[in-house]
C-alpha positions in Angstrom: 62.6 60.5 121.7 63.5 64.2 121.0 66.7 65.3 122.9 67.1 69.2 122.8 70.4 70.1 125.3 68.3 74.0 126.1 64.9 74.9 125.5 63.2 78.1 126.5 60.6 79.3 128.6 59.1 82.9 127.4 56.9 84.7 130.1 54.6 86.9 127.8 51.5 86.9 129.6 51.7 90.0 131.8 49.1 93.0 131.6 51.6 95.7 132.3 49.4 98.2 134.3 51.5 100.5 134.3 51.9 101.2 130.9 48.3 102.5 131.5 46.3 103.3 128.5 48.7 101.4 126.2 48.3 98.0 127.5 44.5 98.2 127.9 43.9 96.1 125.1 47.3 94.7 124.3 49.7 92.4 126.3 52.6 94.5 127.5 55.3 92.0 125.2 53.2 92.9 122.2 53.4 97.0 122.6 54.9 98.5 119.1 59.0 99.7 120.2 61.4 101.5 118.0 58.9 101.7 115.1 58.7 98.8 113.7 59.4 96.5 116.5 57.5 94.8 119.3 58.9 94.6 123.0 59.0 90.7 122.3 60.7 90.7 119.9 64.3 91.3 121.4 64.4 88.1 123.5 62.8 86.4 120.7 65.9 87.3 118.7 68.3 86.8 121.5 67.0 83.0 121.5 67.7 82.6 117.5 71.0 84.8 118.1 72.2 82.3 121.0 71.2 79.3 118.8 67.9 78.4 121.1 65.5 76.8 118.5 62.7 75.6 120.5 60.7 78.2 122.6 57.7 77.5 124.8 55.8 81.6 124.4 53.6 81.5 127.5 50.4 84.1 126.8 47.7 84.8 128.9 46.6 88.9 129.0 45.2 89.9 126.0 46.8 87.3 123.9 45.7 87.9 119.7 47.7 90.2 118.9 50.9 88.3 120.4 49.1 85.0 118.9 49.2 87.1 115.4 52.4 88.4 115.9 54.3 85.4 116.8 52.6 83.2 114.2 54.4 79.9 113.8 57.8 82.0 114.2 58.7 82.7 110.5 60.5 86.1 110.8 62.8 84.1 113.7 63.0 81.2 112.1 61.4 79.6 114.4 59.3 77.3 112.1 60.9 74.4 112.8 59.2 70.6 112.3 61.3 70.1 116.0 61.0 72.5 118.3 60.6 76.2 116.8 58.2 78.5 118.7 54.7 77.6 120.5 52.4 79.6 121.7 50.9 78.1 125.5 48.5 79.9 126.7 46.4 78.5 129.9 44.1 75.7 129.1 41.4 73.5 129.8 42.5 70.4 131.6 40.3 66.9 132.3 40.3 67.6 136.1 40.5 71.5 136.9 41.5 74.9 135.0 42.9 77.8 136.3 45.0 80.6 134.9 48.4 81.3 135.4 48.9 82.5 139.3 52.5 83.6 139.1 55.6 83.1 136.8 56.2 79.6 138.0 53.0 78.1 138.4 52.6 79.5 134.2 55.8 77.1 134.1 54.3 74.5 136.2 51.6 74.3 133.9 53.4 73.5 131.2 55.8 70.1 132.2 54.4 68.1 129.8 55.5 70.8 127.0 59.2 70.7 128.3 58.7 67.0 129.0 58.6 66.5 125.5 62.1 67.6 124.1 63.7 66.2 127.3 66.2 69.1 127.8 69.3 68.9 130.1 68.8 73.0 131.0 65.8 75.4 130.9 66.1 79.2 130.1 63.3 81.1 131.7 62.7 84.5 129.8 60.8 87.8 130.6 58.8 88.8 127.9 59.2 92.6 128.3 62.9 93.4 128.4 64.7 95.5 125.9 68.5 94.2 125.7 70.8 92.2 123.5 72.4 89.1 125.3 73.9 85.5 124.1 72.4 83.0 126.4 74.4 80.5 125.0 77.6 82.5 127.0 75.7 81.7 130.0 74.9 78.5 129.6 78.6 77.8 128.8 79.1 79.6 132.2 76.4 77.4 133.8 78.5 74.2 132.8 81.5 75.2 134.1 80.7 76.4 137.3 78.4 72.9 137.8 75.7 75.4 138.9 71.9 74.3 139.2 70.8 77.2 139.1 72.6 80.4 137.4 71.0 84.2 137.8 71.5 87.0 135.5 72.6 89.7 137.1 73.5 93.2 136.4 75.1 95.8 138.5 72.2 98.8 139.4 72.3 102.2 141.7 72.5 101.0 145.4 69.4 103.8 145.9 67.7 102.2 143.0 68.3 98.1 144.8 64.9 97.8 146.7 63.2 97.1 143.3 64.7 94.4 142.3 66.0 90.4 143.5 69.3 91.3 145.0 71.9 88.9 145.0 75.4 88.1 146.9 78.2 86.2 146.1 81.5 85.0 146.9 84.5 85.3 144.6 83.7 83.0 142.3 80.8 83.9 142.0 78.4 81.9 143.7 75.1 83.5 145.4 75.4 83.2 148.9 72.4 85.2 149.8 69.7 86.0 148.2 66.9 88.9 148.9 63.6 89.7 146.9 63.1 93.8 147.0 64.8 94.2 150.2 64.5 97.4 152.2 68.4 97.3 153.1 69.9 95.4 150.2 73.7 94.2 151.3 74.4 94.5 147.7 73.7 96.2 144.3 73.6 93.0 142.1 70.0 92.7 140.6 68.4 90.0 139.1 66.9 90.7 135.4 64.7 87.5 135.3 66.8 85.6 133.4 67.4 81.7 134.8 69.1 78.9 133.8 68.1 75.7 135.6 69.2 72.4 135.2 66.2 70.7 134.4 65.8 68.1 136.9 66.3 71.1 139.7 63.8 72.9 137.8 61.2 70.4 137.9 61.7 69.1 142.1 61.1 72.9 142.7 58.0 73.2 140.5 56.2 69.8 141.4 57.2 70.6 145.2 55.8 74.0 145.4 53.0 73.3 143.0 50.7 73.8 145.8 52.0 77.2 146.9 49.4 80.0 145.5 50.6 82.2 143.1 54.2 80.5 142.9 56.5 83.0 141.9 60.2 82.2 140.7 61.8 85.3 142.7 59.5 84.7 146.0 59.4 80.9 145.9 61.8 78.8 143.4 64.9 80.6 144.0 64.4 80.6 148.1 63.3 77.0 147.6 66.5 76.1 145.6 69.0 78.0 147.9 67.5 76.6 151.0 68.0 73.1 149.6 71.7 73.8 149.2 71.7 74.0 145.2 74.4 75.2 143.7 73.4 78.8 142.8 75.6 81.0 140.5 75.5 84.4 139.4 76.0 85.5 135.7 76.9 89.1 135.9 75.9 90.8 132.4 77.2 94.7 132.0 75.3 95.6 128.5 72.0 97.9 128.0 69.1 96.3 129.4 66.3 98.0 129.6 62.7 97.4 131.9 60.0 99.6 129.9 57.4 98.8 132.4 56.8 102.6 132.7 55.4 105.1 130.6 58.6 107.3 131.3 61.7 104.1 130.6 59.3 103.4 128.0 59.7 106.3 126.1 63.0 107.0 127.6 64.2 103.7 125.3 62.7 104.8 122.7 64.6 108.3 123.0 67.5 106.3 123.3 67.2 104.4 119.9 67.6 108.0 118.1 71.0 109.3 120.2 73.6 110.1 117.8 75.6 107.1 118.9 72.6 105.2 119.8 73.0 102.8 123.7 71.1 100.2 122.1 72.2 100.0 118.4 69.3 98.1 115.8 71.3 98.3 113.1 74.2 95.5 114.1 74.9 93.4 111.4 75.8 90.7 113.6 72.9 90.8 116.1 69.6 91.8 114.1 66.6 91.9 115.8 63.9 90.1 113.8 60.6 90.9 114.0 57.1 90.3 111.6 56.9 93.1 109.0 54.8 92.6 106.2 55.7 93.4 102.9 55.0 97.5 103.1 55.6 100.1 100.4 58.7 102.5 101.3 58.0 106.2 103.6 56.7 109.0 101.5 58.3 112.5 102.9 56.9 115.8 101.3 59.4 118.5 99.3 58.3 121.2 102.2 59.1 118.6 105.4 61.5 118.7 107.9 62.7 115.5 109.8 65.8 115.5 112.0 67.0 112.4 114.4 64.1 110.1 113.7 63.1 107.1 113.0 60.4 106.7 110.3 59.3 103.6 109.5 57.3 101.9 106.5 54.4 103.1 104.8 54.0 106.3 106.7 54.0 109.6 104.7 55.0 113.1 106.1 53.9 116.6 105.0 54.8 117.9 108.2 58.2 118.6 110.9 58.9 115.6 112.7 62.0 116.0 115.2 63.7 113.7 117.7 60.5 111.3 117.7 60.0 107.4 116.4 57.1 107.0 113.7 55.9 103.4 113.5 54.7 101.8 110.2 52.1 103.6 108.2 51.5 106.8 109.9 50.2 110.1 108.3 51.5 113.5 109.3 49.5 116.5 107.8 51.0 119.6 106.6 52.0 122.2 108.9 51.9 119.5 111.6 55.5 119.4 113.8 55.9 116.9 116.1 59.1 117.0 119.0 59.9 114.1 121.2 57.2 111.5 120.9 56.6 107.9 120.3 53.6 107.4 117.6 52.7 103.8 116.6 51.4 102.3 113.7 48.7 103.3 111.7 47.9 106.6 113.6 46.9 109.8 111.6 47.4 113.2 112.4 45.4 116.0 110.6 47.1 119.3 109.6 48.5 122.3 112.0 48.8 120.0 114.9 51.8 121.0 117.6 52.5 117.3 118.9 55.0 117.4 122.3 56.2 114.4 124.4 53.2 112.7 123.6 52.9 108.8 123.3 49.9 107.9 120.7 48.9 104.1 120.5 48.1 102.7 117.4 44.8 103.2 114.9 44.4 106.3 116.8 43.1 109.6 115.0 44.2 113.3 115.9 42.3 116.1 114.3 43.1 119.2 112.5 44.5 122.4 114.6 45.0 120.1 118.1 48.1 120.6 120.3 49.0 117.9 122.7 51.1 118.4 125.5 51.3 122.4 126.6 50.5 123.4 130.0 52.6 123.3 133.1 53.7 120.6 135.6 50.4 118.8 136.9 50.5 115.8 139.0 48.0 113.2 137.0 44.8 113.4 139.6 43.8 109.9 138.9 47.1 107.9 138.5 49.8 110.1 139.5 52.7 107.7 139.2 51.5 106.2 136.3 50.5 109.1 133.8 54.0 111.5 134.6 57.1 112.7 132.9 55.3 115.7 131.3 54.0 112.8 129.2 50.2 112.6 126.7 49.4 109.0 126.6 46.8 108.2 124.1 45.4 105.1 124.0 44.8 103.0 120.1 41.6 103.2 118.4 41.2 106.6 120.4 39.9 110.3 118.0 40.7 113.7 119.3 38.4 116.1 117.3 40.1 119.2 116.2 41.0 122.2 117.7 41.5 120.7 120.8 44.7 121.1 123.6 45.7 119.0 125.6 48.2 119.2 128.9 50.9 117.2 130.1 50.6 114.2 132.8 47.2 113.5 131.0 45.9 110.4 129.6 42.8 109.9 127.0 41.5 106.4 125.5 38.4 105.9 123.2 36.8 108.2 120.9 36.5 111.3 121.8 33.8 114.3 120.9 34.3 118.1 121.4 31.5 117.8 124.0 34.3 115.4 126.6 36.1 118.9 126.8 35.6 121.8 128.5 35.8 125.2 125.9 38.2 123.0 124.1 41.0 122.0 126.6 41.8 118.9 128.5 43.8 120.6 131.1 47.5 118.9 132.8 46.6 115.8 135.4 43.4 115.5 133.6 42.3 111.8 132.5 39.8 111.0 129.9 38.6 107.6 129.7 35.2 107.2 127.4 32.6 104.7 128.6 33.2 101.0 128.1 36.8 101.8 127.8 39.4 99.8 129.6 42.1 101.9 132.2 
């Protein structure tokens, strides 16, 4: 029988909603970050980084282009004949088939997976984190403290505490209460999602809620454990980590990567983030261009300015084009004279000649007001804006687009353009 001491668990099968345009036809773990990365990617390294070989990837929104992505986990190496990386998404089963409900019931689903490699511990993973961390420092941590459960935590602004799980603890660190989003949190300790179970606590909690609808690990299995007197312990973890579950920490991260003395560093020898790039020919950047504090990746030539902004792989900026603070993905093109400003464009996505995105004052969004904010233009992949159009801040526009969807030109601040058949 396979033995494996700690396998992993890899939620990846949220929508993201609101990430708005961006995750409408893409998993939020499969979103393009820092150029060439995607959001996955980072736990995915952590787990080859902290020595975890076998990891259970459990999709469900949206799934190809994680499928793709993932592959049979070269670029981690994670193509192992034991263990390596597996993709689970929900499946048809002899007696009844249902999608995943919640984070734990996705788990639930899958005991025969973890069944398989017989593990002493289980590490359950978020799929959409940025951070660096070495589970395997936990784990040793889990030993020693003879926990059954250990939390990782991280210390977060006490006005900022309703979001999140909050946790207390004694002095040696073991949780003594526990409270999910709490209006008056008793302290500023939040969970980040992370778990480490021992793996027969892990699977009393999942067969004994299995009936509980849309079983959740911060509403149900945590509650479930501490009620039962497990021993719960609290792994407190002080580096970046990062929720881009927002348009605005989204491209607030990004920003981040281009700091002079970058937060979150990509380029540390002894942590590399791994991710699946194909073989692409080198950047191309024009005698007459300007490019300060960027990151331009692959494939992508420049005839224009590009300042303070993250290029992805393959992306064409025409001459005469300057483009401040933005995040554009792969494979976009943008056509010649274009003033580009805190603007997010997906990938495939085509921007004419003479447009301006992101002028105009201070609008609240009128659809989506607190997703589409931050003085932010969210264009959605696959999407064409025709030239000679302008576009205003806190404004969103997905599919392809004629001169007729605007009025005399302009899409103006707060404004949302979705085309038919397009998904929000």
């Amino acid at each position: 029988m396979i033995k494996k001491e700690m396998i992993a668990m890899l939620l990846a099968g949220g929508q993201g909603s609101r990430l708005g345009v961006l995750t409408a036809k893409v998993a939020k773990p499969a979103v393009s970050f820092g150029g060439k990365y995607r959001i996955i990617d980072f736990p995915l390294s952590n787990c080859i980084n902290s020595g975890v070989d076998t990891v259970g990837v459990l999709t469900q929104y949206q799934p190809l282009r994680l499928n793709t992505h993932i592959g049979i986990g070269i670029p981690w190496d994670l193509d192992r004949n034991v263990g390596g990386v597996t993709v689970l998404p929900p499946y048809e089963k002899s007696t009844n088939s249902e999608w995943y409900t919640g984070t734990a019931n996705a788990i639930y689903q899958n005991l025969e997976y973890m069944e398989t490699y017989n593990p002493d511990y289980v590490l359950i993973l978020s799929g959409d984190h940025i951070y660096k961390m070495d589970y395997e420092v936990m784990l040793d941590e889990h030993k020693a403290s003879n926990a059954d459960v250990t939390i990782a935590v991280m210390p977060v602004p006490m006005e900022e505490a309703s979001r999140f799980g909050i946790v207390v603890t004694d002095e040696e660190g073991r949780i003594t209460e526990f409270q999910e989003k709490p209006e008056n949190p008793s302290s500023n300790l939040a969970s980040m999602g992370i778990y480490i179970f021992s793996w027969p606590v892990l699977k009393n909690a999942l067969i004994k809620l299995s009936e509980q609808p849309n079983c959740d690990f911060g509403k149900h299995i945590i509650p479930y454990c501490f009620e039962n007197n497990k021993n719960l312990q609290a792994y407190e973890f002080n580096g970046y980590w990062k929720d881009v579950g927002t348009l605005s920490s989204y491209w607030e991260a990004n920003m981040e990567l281009i700091d002079i003395i970058p937060e979150f560093n990509l380029y540390e020898e002894f942590w590399k983030i791994y991710t699946n790039s194909s073989n692409l020919p080198p950047q191309y950047i024009s005698e007459n261009s300007v490019i300060e504090k960027s990151i331009i990746s692959n494939e992508s030539e420049i005839y224009g300015d590009v300042h303070g902004s993250v290029l992805g792989a393959g992306v064409t900026v025409g001459k005469g084009t300057v483009i401040k603070d933005s995040i554009i993905m792969r494979d976009v093109t943008i056509g010649e004279n274009c003033v580009i400003n805190k603007a997010i464009i997906a990938e495939d996505s085509v921007i004419g000649n003479n447009v301006t995105l992101g002028i105009g004052s201070e609008v609240p969004n009128k659809e989506k007001p607190a997703i589409y904010a931050g003085g932010l233009v969210t264009i959605g992949e696959n999407s064409v804006i025709p030239a000679d159009i302008q576009v205003g801040v806190n404004t969103a526009i997905s599919g392809v687009t004629t001169k007729e969807d605007y009025k005399d030109c302009v899409l103006a601040s707060g404004e949302t353009l979705i085309k038919a058949g397009e998904r929000v």
